[in-house]
N, C-alpha and C positions, 0 to 999 in steps of 0.2 A: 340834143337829139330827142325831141318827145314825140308823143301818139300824132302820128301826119306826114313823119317821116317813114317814105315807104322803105320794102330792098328788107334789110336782117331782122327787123322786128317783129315779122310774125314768125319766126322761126322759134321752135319749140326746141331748146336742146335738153331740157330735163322737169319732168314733170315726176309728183309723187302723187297715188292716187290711194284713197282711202285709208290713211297710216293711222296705224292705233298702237297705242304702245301702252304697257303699265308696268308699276310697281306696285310694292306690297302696298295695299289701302288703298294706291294711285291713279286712275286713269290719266295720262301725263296727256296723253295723246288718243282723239277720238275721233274717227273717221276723217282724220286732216287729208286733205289735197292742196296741190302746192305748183303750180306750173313757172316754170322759170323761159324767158323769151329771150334768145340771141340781142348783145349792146344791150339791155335798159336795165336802169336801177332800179331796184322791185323793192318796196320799202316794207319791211315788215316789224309788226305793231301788237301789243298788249299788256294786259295788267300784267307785275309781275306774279309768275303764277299759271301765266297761260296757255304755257310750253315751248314759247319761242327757243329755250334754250334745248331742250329735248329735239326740238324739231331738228335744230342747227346742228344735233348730237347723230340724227338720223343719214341727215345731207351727206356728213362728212366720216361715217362708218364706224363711228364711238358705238353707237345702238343701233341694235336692229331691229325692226319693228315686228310684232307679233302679228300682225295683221296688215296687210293692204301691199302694194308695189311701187316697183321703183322703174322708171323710162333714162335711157338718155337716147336721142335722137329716134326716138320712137323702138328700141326693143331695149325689154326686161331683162335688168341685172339686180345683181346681189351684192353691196357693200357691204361687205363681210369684217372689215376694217380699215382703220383711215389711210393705209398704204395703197390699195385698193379705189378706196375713192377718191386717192390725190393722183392715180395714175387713172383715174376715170376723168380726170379735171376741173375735180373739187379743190378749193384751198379757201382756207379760213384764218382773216386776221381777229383774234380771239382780244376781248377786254385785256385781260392780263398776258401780255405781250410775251413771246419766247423767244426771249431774244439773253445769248450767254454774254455778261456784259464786256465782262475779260476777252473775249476773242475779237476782231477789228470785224469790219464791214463786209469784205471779202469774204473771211471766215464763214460768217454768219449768213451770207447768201448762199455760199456753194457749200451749206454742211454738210446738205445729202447729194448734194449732185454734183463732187469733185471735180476739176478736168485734169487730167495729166499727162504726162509728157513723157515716152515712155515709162518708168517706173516711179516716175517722180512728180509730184503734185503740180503742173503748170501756171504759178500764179502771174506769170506775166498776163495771160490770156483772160486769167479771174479778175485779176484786178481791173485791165483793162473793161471786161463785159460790166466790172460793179460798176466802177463810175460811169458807164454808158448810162444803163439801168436807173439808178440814182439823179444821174442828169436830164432823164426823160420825165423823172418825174418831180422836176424842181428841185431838187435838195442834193446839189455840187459840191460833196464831202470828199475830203481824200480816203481810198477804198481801205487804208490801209491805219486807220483812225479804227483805234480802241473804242467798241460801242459806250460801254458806262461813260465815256466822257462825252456823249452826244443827248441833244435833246428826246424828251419823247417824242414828237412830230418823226423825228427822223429817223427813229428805231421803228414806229411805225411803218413809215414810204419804206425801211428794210423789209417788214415781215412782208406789205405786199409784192416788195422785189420779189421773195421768194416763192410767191404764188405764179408771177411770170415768168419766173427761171423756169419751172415746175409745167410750163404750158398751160396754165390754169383758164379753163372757159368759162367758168362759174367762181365768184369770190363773197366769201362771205366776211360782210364787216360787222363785227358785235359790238355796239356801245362805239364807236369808233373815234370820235369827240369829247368823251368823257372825262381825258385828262388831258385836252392839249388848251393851249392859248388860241386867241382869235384868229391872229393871224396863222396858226398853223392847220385850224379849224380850212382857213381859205383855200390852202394848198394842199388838203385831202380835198376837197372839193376839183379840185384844180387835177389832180391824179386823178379821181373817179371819172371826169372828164373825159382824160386823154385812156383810159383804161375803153372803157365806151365805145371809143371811135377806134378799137382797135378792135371789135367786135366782141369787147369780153362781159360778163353779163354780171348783175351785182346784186347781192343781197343784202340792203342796209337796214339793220337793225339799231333802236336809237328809242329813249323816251322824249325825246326832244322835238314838238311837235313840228316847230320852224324849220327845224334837218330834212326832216320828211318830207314837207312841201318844197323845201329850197334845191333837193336835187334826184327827188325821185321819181319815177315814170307813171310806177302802177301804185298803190297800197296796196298789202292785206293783212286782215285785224283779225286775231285769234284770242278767243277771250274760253279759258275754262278747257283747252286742250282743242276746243274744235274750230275750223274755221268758218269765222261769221262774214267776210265779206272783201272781194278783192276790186277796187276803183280806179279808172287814170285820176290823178294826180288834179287835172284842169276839172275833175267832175268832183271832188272833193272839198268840204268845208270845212273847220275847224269842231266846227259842233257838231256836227255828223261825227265825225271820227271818232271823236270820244264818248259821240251815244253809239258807237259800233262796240267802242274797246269796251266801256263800263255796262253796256245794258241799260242805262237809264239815263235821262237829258239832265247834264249839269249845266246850268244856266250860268251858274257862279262859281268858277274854277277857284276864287280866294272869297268861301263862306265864314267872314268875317262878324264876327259878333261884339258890339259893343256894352262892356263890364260896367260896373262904378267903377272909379278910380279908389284903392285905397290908400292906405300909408304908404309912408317910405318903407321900405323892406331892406335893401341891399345899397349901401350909398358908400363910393370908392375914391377916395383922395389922395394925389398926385402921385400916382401909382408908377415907379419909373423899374425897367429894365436896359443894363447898356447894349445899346444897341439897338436895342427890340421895339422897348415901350419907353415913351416919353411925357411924365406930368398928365397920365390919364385920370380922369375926373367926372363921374357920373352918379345919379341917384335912378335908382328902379322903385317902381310902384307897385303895389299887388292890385289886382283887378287890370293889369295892361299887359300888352306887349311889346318891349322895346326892344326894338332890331336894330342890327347892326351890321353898318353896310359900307363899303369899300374893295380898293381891287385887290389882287392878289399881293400879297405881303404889306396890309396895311395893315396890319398888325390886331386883327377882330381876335381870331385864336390864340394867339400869347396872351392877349388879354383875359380873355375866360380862364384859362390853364394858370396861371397865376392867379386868379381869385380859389378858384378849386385847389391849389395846393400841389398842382402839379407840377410846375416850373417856380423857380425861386425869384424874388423880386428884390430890386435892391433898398428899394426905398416906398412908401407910401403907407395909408391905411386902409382899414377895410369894416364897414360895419353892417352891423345885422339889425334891422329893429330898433336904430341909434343906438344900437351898444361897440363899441368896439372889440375886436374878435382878433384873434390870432390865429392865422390858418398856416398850417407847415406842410400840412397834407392832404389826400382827398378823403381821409379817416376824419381829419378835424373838419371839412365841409360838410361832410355827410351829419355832422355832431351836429353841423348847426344849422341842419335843413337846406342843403341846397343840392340839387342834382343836376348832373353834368352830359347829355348825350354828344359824346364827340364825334368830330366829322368821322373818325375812322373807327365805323361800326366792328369792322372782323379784326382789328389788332388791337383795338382798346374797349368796345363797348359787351364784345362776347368770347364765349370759349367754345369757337366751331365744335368741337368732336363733341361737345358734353349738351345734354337732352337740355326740347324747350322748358320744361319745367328748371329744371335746374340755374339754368341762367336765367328767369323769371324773378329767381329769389339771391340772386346775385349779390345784392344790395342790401338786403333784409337778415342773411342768412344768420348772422348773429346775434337778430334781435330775436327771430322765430325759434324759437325754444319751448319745448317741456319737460324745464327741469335740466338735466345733460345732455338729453338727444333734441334733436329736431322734430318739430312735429308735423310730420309728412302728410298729415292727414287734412290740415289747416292749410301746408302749402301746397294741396292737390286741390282742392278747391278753390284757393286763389286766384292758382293757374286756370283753371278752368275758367274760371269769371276773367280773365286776361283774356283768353283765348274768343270768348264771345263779343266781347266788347269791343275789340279791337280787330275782331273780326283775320284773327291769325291763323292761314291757311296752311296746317299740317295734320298729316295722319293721325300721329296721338303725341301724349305729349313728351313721351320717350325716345322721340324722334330728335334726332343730330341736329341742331340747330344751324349747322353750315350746311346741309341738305335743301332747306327753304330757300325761296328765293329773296333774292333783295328786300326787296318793300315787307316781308311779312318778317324778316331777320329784325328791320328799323324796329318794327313794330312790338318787336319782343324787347327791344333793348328800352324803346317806351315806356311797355310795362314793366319791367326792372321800375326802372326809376321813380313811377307812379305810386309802385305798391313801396315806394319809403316813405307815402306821405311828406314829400317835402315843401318848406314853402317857396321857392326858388329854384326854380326850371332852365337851364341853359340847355338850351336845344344849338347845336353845331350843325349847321347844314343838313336841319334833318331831313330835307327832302332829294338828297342826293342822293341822282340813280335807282328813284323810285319811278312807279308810272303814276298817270295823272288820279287814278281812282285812290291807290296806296294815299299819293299827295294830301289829297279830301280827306282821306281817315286822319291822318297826322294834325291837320288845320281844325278838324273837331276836337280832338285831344289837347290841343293847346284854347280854343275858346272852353273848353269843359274846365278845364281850370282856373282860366283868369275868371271867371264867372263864379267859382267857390274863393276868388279872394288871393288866388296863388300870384306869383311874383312871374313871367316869361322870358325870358332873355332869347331872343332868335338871331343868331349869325348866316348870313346869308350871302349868295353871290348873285344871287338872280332876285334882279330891280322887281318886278312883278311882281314876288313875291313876298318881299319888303313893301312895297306900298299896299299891297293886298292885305297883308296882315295884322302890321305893324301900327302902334296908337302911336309912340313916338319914334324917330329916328335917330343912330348916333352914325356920321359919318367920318371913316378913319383915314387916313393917310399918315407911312413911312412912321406909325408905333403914334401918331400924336394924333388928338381929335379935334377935325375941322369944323365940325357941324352939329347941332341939335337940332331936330324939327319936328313939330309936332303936327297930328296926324291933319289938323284943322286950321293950318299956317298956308298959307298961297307958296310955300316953298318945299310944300310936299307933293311932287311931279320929281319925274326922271330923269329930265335936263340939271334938276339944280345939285340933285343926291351926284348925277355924274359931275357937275361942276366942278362940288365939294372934296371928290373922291380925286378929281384930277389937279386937287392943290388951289380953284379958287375960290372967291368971297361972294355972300350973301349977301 
């Protein structure tokens, strides 16, 4: 159902007009307006940083705006909290799913909206509506199936079951793609669909620029709290979008810069885990970056995590500068200059509660000394030269470091690792669940180094961004390595890396 189909789509059921919101140093939110139109998916878009998540915080009665109004169906109300605006018919499937894993499917649809039977909880009638529910939107579970033992895909189609239990007119999806597989990618597609033609209206939030054009009606791009611009879908280009979301024409989404090649730096032989890893065997070079590419459990992150001293390895070697090294820990990696940003920035790369500064020096913290204290004075400036260069968007620098958004969190865990001067960089999916400007900044900090000689290691899941960046390739499958390619080989294209990845030969 796109722009052309007449009947519910000019129907207005909830508009926000002028919203301004702040926090302390913040303007989160500055004269945003927001109109949402009966059935269409309204894609909305920005750096991270730009307020989409305040917005989302506004919609669904978390915050309430200092400034501006709120419509449904054309008169002024007060979302005072999210009970409020889930009985307005708001509902929101959030990134980090609420879903209790111990309770079954039933459970967890009808938490807040029981039915019972005289005194006693009716779960004939629940169970029956879940698998209706369920089966309406692809995913035929028995209702009565303990969540934790189910996929993400399908604890998802739960939370937005609970939006439709809830009578929801408005749904909002944050990140909603983020953690599922392709094929479960197709059947939230497949839901938004039949959600749509039941006239329910959707707001799909995503840095994923292909999502946005593959199922949504309208954009709108908020860049710096305010809203820069709202387009159907068929009026929309790629490079427009991103010169809406960043302010300025990126001509080259992977600014690639070519190094000298230097030495060997880091060269790993038959490196074996049971189970895991099998006979891995590779050489890195300073002045490159060699990416590493394969499908899910092809074993890229065991592999870094065993060199870093993370995971134990049963068998293999490991050298630095042709010396052979003994790594037990990430203490002995750090010893011998290499640093690690792993895929999971908030449970391994940071300590959410504790200030940017602080986590800045993460890594450092026991070489920065004067004498028995630390000298705060040396890591205030630092920080501060972190904060410019990398362009990290917070109040000050005593500010919670899980208060920032995504892309400027990456950003800080960067400089961590930067300021240990190391010569070997393993970057783990650093560009996940950034937006495309964040992406740019990360892709200059990686050519800024291989350019002083530094060693790059990039794990990645997104082909683009591997050939985009990447001088050589190592392609993995089930713990073993299938492929090497270099950047200037006729089998560096995305046919052959997926060949490789799906077990054939070159």
């Amino acid at each position: 159902m796109k722009d052309g189909d007449c009947g519910i789509m000019n129907e207005v059921i909830m508009e926000l007009k002028n919203i301004t919101k702040y926090f302390p140093g913040v303007v989160a939110l500055d004269n945003m307006s927001f109109t949402v139109r009966k059935g269409m998916v309204h894609g909305l878009i920005g750096e991270n940083g730009a307020g989409k998540s305040t917005l989302i915080k506004v919609f669904t009665g978390v915050n309430q705006p200092d400034k501006g109004e709120i419509y449904i169906d054309g008169k002024q109300v007060h979302l005072s909290n999210p009970m409020v605006a889930k009985a307005a018919g708001v509902g929101c499937v959030y990134q980090e799913l609420n879903i209790v894993q111990e309770l079954n499917v039933t459970d967890n649809l009808f938490i807040n909206y029981y039915k019972k039977k005289g005194i006693l909880l009716d779960y004939k009638a629940m169970h029956a509506k879940a698998r209706e529910i369920m089966e309406e939107m692809g995913q035929p579970v028995d209702p009565r199936t303990e969540c934790g033992k189910l996929g993400l895909g399908v604890q998802q189609t739960i939370e937005i079951g609970k939006s439709i239990l809830s009578e929801a007119r408005l749904v909002i999806m944050d990140e909603p793609t983020s953690s599922l597989s392709e094929s479960e990618v197709k059947q939230l597609f497949k839901t938004i669909e039949m959600l749509k033609n039941k006239g329910i209206s959707i707001i799909f939030v995503s840095h994923k620029l292909e999502e946005i054009f593959e199922c949504c009606d309208d954009i709108t791009v908020m860049r710096d709290g305010q809203w820069i611009s709202t387009t159907p879908v068929k009026d929309m280009t790629k490079d427009l979008l991103i010169s809406h979301m960043v302010g300025r024409s990126l001509d080259n989404l992977f600014p690639k810069e070519i190094a000298e090649k230097k030495e060997e730096m880091l060269r790993v032989e038959h490196l074996n885990s049971a189970g895991v890893l099998r006979d891995v065997s590779f050489k890195a070079y300073g002045g490159q970056i060699l990416g590493f590419s394969g499908l899910v459990g092809a074993g890229r992150t065991e592999t870094m995590r065993a060199i870093f001293g993370i995971d134990p390895k049963d068998s293999g070697d490991i050298y630095i500068c042709g010396k052979k090294v003994d790594i037990k820990s990430p203490k002995d990696a750090i010893h011998y200059k290499i640093g690690f940003l792993t895929e999971d920035r908030k449970g391994e790369g940071l300590i959410l509660i504790d200030s940017v500064l602080h986590n800045l020096h993460l890594a450092t913290i026991d070489r920065d000394r004067k004498g028995p204290f630390l000298d705060s004075s040396k890591h205030r400036k630092i920080a501060e030269e972190n904060v410019a260069t990398y362009r990290i968007k917070t109040p000050t620098l005593e500010t919670p470091v899980g208060t920032l958004s995504g892309g400027n969190q990456q950003k800080v865990v960067i400089g961590k690792w930067v300021n240990t001067d190391a010569d070997i960089y393993i970057f783990d999916e650093p560009t996940r669940g950034i937006d495309v400007g964040a992406k740019i900044d990360v892709y200059n900090v990686m050519n800024s180094l291989v350019k002083k000689g530094k060693c790059v290691i990039m794990v990645s899941s997104e082909l683009p961004e591997i050939l985009g960046m990447s001088d050589r390739v190592i392609v993995m499958r089930h713990g073993k390595i299938m492929a090497e390619i270099d950047r200037d080989t006729e089998h560096f294209n995305q046919e052959d890396i997926m060949k490789a990845a799906w077990g054939g030969t070159l």
